[in-house]
PALUMRO-667383 format. One record per residue: chain; x, y, z of N, C-alpha, C in turn. Coordinates in steps of 0.001 Angstrom, whole numbers, plus 500000, padded with zeros to 6 digits. Example, Ala and Ser with C-alpha at 12.3 -4.5 7.8 and 13.67 -1.06 7.14 Angstrom:
BEGIN
+------+--------+--------+--------+--------+--------+--------+--------+--------+--------+
| unit |    nc1 |    nc2 |    nc3 |   cac1 |   cac2 |   cac3 |    cc1 |    cc2 |    cc3 |
+------+--------+--------+--------+--------+--------+--------+--------+--------+--------+
|    A | 513190 | 494310 | 507800 | 512300 | 495500 | 507800 | 513200 | 496700 | 507800 |
|    A | 512850 | 497750 | 507080 | 513670 | 498940 | 507140 | 512900 | 500030 | 507870 |
+------+--------+--------+--------+--------+--------+--------+--------+--------+--------+
! end
This chain:
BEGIN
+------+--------+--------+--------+--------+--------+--------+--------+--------+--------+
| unit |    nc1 |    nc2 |    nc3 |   cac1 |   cac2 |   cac3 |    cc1 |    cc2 |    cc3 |
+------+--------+--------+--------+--------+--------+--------+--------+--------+--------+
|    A | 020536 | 647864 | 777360 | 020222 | 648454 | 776056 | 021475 | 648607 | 775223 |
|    A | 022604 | 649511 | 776060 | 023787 | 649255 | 775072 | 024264 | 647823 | 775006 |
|    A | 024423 | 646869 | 775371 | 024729 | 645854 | 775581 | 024283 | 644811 | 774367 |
|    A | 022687 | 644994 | 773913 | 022123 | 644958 | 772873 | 022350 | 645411 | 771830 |
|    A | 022832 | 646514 | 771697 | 022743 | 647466 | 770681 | 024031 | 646933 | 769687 |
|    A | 024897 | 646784 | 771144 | 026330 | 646325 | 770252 | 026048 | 644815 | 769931 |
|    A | 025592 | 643834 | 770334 | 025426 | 642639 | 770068 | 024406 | 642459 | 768583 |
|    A | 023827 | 643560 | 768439 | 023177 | 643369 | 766954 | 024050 | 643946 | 765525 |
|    A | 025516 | 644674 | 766404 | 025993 | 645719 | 765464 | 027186 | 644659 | 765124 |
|    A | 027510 | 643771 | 766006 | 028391 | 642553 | 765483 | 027787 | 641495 | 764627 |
|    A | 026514 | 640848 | 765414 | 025898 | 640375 | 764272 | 025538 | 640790 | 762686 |
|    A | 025479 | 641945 | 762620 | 024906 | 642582 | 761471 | 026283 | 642791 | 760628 |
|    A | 027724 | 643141 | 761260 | 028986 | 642881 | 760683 | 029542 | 641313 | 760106 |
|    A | 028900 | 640610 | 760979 | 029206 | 639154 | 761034 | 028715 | 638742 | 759293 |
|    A | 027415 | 639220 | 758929 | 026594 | 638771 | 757943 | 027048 | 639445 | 756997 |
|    A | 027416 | 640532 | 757110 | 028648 | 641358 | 755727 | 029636 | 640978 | 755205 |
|    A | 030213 | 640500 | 756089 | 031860 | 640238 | 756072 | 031730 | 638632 | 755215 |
|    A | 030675 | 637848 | 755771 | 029994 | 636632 | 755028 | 029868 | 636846 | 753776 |
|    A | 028615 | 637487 | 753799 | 028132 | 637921 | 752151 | 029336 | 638466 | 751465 |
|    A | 030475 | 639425 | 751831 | 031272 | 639549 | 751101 | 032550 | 638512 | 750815 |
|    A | 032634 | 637692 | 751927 | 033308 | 636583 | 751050 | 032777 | 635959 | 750203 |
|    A | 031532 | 635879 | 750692 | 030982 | 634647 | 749188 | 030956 | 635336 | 747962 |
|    A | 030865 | 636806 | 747875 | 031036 | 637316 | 746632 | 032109 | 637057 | 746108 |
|    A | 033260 | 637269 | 746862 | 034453 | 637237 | 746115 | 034767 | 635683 | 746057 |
|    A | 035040 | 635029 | 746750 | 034982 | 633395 | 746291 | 034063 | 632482 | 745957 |
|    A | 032280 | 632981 | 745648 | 031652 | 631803 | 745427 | 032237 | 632182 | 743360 |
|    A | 031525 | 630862 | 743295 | 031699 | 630540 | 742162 | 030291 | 630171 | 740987 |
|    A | 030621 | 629778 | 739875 | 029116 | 629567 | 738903 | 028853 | 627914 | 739232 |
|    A | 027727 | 627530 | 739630 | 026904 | 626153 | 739920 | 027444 | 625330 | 738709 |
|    A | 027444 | 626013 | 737594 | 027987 | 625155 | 736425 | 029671 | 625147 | 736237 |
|    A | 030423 | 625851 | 736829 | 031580 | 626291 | 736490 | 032184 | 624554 | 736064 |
|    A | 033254 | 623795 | 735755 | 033835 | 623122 | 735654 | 034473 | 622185 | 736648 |
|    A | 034710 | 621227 | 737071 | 035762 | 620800 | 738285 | 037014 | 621074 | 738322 |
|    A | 037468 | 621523 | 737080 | 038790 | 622007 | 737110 | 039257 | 623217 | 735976 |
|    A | 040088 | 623835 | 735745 | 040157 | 624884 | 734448 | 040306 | 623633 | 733281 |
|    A | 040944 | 622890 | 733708 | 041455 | 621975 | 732467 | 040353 | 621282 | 731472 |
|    A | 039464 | 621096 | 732330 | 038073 | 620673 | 731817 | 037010 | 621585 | 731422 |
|    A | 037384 | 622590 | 731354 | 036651 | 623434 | 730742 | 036169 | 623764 | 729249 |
|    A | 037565 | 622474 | 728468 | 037753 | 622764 | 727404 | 037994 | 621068 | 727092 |
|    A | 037643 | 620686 | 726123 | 037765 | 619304 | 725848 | 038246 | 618884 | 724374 |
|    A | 038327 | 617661 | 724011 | 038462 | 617689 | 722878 | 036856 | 616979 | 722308 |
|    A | 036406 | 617304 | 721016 | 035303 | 616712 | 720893 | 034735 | 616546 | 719036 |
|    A | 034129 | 615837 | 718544 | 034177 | 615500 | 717159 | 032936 | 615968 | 717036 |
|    A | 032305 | 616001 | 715466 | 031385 | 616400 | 714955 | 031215 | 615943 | 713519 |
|    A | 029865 | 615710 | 712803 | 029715 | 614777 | 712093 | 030147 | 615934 | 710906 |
|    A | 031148 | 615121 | 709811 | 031751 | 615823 | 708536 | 031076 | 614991 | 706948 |
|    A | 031831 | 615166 | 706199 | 031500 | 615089 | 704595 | 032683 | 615113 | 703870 |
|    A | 033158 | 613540 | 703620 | 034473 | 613942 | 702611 | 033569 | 613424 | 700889 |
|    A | 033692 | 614505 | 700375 | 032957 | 614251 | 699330 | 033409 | 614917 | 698132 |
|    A | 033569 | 614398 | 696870 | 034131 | 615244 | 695122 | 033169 | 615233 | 694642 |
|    A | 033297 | 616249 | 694125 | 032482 | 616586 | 692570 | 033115 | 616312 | 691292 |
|    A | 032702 | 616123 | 690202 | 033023 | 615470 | 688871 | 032440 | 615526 | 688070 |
|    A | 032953 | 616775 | 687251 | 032399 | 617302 | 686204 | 031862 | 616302 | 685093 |
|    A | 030820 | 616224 | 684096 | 029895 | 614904 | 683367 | 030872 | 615123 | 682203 |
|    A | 031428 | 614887 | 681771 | 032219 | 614456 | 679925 | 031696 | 613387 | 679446 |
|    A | 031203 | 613560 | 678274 | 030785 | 613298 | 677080 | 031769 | 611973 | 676781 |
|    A | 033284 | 611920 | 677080 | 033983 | 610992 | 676754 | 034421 | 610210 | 677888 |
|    A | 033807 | 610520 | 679296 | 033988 | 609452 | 680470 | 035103 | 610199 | 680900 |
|    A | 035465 | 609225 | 681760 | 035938 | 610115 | 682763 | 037727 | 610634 | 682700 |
|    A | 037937 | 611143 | 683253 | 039207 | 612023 | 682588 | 040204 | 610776 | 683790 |
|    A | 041276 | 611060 | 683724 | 042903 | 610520 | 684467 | 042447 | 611615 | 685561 |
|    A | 042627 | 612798 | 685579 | 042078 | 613648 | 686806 | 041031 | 612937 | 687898 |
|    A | 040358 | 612593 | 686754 | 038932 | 612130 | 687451 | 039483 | 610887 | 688145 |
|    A | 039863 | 610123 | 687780 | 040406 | 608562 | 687876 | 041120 | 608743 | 689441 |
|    A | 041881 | 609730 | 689312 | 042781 | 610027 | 690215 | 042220 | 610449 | 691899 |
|    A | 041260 | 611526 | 691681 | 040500 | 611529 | 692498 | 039509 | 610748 | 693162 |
|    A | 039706 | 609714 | 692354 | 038544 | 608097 | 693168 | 039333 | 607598 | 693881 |
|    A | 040493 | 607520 | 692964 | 041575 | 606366 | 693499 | 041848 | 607359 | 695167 |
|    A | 042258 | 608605 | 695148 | 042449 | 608895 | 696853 | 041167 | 608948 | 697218 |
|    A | 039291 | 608998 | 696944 | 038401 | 609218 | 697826 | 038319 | 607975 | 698432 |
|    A | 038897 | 606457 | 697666 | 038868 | 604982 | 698137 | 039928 | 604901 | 698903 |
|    A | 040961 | 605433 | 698763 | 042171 | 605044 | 699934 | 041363 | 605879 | 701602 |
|    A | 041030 | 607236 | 700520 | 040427 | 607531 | 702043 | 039418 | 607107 | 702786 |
|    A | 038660 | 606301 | 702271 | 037237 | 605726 | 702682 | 037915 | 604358 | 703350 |
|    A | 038627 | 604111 | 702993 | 039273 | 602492 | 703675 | 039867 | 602664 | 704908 |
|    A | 040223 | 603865 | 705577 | 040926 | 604113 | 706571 | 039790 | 604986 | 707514 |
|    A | 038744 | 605139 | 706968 | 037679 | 606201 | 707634 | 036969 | 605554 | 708384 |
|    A | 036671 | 604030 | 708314 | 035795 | 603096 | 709060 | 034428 | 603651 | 708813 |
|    A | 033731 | 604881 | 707500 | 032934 | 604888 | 707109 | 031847 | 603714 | 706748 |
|    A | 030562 | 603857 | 707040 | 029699 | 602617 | 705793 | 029593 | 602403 | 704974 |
|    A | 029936 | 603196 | 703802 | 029250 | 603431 | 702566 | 029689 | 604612 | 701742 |
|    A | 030145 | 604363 | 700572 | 030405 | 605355 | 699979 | 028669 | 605690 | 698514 |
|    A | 028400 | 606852 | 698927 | 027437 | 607110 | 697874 | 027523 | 607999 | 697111 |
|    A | 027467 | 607877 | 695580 | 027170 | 608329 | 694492 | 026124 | 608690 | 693927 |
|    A | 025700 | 610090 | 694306 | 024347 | 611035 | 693529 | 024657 | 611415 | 692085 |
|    A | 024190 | 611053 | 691543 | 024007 | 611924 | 690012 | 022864 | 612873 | 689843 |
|    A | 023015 | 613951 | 689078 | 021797 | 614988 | 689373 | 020537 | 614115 | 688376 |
|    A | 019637 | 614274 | 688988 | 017962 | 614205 | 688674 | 017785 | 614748 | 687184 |
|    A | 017532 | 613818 | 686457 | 016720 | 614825 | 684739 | 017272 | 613692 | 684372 |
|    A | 017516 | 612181 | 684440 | 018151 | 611279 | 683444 | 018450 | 611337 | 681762 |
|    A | 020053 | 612094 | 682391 | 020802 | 612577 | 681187 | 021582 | 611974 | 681457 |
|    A | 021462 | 611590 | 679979 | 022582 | 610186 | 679761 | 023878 | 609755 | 679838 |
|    A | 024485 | 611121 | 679840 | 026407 | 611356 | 680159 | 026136 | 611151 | 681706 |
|    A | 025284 | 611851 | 682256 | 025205 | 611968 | 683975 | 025100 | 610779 | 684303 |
|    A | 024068 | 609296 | 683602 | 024098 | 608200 | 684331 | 025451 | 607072 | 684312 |
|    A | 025691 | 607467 | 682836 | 027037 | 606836 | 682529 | 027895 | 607173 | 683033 |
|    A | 028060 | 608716 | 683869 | 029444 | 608953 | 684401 | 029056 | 608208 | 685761 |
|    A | 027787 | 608533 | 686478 | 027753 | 607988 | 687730 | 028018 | 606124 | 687464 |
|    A | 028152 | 605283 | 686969 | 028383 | 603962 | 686677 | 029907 | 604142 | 686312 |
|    A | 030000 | 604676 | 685825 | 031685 | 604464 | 685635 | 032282 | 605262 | 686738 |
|    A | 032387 | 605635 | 687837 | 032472 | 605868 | 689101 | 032730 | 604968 | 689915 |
|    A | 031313 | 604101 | 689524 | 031108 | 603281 | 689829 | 032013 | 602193 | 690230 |
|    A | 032023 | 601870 | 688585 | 033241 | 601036 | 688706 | 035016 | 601404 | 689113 |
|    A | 035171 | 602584 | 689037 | 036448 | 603022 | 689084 | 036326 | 602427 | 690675 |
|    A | 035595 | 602939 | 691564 | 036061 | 603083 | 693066 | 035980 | 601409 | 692936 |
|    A | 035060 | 600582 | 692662 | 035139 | 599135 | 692824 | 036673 | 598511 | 692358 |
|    A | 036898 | 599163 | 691447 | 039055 | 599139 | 691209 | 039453 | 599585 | 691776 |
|    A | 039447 | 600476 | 692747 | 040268 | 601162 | 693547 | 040008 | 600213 | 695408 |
|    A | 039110 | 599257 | 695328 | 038571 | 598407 | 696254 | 037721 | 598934 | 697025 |
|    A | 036777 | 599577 | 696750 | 035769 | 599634 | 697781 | 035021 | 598410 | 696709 |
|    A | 033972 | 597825 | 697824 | 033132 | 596875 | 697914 | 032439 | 597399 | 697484 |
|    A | 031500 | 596673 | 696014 | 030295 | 596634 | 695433 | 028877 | 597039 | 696397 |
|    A | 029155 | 596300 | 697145 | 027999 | 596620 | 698136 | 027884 | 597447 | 699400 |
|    A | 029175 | 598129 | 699230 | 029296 | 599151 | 700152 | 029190 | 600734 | 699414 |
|    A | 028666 | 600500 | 697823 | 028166 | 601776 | 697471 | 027162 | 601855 | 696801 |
|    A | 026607 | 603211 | 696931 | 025341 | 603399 | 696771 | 024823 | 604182 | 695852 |
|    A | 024122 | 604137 | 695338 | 023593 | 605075 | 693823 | 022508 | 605742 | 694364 |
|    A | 022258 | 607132 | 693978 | 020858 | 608043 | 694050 | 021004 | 608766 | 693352 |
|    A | 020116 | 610182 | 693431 | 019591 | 610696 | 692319 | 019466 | 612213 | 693494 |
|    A | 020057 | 613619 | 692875 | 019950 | 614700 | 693835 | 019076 | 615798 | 693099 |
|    A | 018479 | 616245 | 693604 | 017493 | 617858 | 692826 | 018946 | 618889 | 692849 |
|    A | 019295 | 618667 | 691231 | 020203 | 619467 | 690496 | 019528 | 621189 | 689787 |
|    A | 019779 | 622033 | 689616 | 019696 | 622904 | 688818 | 019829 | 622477 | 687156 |
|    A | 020652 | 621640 | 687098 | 020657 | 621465 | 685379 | 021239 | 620238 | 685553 |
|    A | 020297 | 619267 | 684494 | 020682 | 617482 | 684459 | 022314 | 617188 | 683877 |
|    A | 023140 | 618375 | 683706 | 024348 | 618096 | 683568 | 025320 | 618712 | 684723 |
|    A | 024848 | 618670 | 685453 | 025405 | 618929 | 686795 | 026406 | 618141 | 687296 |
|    A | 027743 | 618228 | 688307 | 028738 | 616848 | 688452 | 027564 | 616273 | 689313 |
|    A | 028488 | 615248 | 689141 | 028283 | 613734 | 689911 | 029146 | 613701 | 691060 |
|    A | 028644 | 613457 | 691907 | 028899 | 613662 | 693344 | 029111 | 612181 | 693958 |
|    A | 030180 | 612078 | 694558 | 030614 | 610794 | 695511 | 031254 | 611180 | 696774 |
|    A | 030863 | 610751 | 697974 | 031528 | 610660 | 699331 | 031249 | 609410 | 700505 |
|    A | 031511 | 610398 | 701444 | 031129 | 609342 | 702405 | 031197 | 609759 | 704119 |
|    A | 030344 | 609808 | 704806 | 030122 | 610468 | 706097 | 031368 | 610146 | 706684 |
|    A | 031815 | 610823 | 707748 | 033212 | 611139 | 708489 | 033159 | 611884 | 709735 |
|    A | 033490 | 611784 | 710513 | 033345 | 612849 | 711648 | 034897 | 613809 | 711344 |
|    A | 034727 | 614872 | 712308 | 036365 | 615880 | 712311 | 035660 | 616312 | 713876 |
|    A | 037483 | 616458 | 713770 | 037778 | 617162 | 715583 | 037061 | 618471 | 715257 |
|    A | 035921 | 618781 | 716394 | 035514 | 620241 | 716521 | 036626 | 621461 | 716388 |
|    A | 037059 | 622236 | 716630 | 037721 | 623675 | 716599 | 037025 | 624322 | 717698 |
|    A | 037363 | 624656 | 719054 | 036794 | 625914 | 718964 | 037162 | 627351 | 719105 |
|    A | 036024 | 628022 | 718478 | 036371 | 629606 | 718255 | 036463 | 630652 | 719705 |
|    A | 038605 | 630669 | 719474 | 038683 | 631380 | 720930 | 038490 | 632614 | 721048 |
|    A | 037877 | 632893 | 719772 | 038005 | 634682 | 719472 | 036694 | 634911 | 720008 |
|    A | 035698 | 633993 | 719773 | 034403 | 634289 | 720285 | 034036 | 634139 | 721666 |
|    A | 034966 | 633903 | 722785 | 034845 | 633393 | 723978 | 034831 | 634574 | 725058 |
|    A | 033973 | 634755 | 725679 | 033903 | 635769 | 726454 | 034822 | 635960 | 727496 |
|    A | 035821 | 636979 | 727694 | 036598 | 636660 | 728803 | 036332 | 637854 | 729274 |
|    A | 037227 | 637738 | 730810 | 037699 | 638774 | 731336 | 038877 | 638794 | 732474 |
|    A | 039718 | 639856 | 731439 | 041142 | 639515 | 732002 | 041862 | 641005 | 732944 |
|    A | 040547 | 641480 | 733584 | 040779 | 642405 | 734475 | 041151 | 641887 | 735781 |
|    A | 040867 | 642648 | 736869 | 041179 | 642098 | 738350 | 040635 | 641573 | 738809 |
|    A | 040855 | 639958 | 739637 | 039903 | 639002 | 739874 | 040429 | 638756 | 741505 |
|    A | 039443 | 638495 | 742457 | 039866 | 638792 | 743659 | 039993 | 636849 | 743920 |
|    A | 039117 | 636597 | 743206 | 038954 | 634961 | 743155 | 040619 | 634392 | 742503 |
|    A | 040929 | 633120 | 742781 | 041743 | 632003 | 742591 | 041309 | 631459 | 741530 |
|    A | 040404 | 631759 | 740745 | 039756 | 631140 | 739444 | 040497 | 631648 | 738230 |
|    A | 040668 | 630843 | 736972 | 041075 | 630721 | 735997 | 040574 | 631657 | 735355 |
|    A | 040738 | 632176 | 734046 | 040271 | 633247 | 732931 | 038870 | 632312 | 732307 |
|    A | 038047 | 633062 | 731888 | 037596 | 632113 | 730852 | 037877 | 631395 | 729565 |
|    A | 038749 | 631973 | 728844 | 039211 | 631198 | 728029 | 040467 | 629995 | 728296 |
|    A | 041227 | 630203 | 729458 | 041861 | 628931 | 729697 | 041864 | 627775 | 729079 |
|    A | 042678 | 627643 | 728327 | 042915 | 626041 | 728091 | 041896 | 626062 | 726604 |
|    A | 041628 | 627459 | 726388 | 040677 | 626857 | 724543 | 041733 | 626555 | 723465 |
|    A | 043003 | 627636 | 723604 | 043660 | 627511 | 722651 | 044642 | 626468 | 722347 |
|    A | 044945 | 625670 | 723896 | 045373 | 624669 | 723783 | 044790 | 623596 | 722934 |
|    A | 043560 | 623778 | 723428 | 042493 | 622551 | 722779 | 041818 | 622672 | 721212 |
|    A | 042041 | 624085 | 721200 | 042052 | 623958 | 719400 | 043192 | 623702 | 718353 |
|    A | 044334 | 623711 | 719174 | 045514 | 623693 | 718477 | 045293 | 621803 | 717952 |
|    A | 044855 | 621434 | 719285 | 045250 | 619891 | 719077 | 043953 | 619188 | 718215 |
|    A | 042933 | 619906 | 718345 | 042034 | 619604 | 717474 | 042470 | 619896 | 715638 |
|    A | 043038 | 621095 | 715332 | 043713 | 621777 | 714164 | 044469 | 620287 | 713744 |
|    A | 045110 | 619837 | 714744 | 046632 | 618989 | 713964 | 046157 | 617275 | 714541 |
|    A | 045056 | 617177 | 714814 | 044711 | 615464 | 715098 | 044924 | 614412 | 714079 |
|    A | 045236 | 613572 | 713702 | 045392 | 612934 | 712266 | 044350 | 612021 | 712074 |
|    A | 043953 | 611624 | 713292 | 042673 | 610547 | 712902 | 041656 | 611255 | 713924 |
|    A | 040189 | 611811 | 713996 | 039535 | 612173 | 714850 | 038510 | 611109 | 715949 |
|    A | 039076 | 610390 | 714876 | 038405 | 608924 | 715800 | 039191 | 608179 | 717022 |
|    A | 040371 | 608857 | 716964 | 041518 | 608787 | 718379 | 040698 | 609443 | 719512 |
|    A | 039780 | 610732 | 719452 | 038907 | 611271 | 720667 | 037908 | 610531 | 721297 |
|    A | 037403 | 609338 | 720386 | 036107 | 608467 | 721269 | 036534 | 607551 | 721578 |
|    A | 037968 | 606529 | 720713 | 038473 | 605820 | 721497 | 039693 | 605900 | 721115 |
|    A | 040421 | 604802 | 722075 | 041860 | 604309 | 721708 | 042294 | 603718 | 720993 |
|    A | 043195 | 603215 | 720050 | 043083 | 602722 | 718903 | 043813 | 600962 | 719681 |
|    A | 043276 | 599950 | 718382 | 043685 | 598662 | 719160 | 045433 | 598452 | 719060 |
|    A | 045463 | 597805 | 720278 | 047048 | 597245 | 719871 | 047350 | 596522 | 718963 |
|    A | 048677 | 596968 | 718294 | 049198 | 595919 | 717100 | 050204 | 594916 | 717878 |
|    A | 050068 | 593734 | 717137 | 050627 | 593124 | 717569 | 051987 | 593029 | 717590 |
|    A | 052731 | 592285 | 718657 | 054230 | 592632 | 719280 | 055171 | 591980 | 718687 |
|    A | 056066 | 592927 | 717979 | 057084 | 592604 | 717377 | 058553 | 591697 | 718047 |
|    A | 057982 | 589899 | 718266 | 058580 | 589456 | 718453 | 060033 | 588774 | 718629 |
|    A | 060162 | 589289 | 717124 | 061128 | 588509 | 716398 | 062768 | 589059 | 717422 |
|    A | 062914 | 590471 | 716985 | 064350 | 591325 | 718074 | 063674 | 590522 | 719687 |
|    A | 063068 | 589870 | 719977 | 063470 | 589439 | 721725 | 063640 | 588640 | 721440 |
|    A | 063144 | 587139 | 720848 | 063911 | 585782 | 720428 | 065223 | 585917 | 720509 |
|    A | 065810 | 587325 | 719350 | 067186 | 587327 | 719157 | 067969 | 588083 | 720609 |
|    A | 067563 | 588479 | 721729 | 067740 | 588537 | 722902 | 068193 | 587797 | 723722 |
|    A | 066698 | 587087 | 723613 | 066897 | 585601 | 724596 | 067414 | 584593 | 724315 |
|    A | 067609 | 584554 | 722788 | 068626 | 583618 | 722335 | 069871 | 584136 | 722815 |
|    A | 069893 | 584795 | 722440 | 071713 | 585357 | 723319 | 072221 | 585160 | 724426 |
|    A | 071228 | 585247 | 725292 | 071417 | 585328 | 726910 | 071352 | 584148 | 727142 |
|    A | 070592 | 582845 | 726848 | 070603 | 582038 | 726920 | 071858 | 581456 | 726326 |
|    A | 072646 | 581645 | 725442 | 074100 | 580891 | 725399 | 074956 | 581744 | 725843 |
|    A | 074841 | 582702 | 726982 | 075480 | 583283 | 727706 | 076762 | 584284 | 727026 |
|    A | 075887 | 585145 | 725928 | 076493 | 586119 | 725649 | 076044 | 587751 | 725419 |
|    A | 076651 | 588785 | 725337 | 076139 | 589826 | 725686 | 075097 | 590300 | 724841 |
|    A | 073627 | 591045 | 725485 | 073060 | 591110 | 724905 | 072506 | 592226 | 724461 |
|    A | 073423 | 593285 | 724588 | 073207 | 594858 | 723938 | 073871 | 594468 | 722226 |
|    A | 073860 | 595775 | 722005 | 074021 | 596101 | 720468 | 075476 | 596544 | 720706 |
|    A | 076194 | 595910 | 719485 | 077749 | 596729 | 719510 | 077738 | 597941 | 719343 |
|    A | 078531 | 598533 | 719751 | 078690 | 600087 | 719939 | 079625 | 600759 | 718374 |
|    A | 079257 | 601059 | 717888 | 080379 | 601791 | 716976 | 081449 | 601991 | 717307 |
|    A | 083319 | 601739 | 717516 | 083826 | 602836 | 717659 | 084324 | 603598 | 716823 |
|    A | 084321 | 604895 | 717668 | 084638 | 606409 | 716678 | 085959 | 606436 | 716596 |
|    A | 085992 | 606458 | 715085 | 087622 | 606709 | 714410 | 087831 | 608003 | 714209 |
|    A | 089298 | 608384 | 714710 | 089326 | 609554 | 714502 | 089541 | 610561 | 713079 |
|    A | 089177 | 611191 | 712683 | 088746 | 612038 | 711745 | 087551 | 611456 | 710927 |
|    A | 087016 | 610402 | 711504 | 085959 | 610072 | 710431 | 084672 | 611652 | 710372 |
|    A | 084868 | 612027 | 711700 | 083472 | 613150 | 711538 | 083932 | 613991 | 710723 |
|    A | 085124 | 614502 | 710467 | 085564 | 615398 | 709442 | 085195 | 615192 | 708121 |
|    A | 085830 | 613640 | 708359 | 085549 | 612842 | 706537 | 083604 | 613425 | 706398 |
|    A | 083068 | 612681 | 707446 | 081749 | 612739 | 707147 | 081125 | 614160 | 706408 |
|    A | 081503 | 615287 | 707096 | 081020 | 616754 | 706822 | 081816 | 616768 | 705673 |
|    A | 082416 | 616556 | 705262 | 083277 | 616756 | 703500 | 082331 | 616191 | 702688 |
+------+--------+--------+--------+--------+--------+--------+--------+--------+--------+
! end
């Protein structure tokens, strides 16, 4: 009977001591494979788009100006299409400004047939005239909103926010967001400096760069 008694009082320790490790080291089914991946970089669909006030006398140098960068920027965006809404009530400054838009961005080189004309439910038929063109941007995300907890953790596991602020910083300062889905192609290899290499070596002479030498007081001269 005692013999029993203690053999159920180890078992029954055995299953504690269990359950309390797994408390303290199991983990969430979803948790991440690593902290680093917890946080990614990732894009989301954007809108680079101007407004342009309707004048009576067409379009202003301001105005002009602002096509000319929405076309430099549309040429580098790998966008489809740049489209031009004019507000709804066919008023006649509104259709004429949207056509002379028109044509400005077609001078500034976007392709005739890469833009598009419509018509938007305006509040008043002299409303601007609107031109853009779909774009994605690097997400952000918000580390202020991230639930943490940075009390005592008996676990080897990371904080929850780990690695957000890294990943919004680099999202903040990306220059092209289309670097996150892919890699960009190689340019081609600037041949010409190895010819002038291998030409060298091949008539058996040295093939580094001459070295400057440093004259003395020139660094003085220089800072004067």
């Amino acid at each position: 009977m005692k013999r029993a008694l203690v053999s159920a009082i180890l078992v029954l320790s055995a299953g504690l001591a269990a359950s309390g490790c797994a408390s303290v080291s199991g983990g969430d089914a979803h948790a991440p494979m690593t902290p680093l991946s917890r946080y990614v970089l990732q894009v989301e669909p954007g809108l680079d788009r101007i407004a342009l006030a309707v004048h009576e006398q067409g379009l202003s140098s301001n105005q002009h100006a602002a096509l000319r960068d929405l076309a430099a920027r549309y040429g580098v965006s790998g966008a489809d299409h740049v489209r031009i809404e004019s507000p709804a009530g066919d008023d006649p400054a509104a259709v004429e400004q949207a056509y002379a838009m028109r044509n400005a961005l077609q001078a500034a080189g976007v392709p005739g047939d890469r833009i598009q004309m419509a018509a938007y439910a305006a509040p008043d038929p002299r409303a601007p005239v609107l031109a853009g063109f779909e774009t994605i941007r690097a997400s952000i995300p918000d580390c202020a909103a991230e639930a943490r907890n940075m009390g005592i953790r008996l676990s080897n596991q990371s904080s929850g926010g780990f690695g957000c602020a890294i990943t919004a910083n680099m999202a903040a300062q990306i220059a092209d967001p289309r670097d996150i889905l892919r890699p960009r192609a190689m340019t081609p290899a600037d041949s010409g400096r190895a010819a002038v290499v291998f030409d060298t070596y091949r008539r058996g002479q040295p093939t580094a760069t001459p070295q400057e030498t440093l004259v003395e007081g020139r660094i003085s001269g220089a800072v004067e």
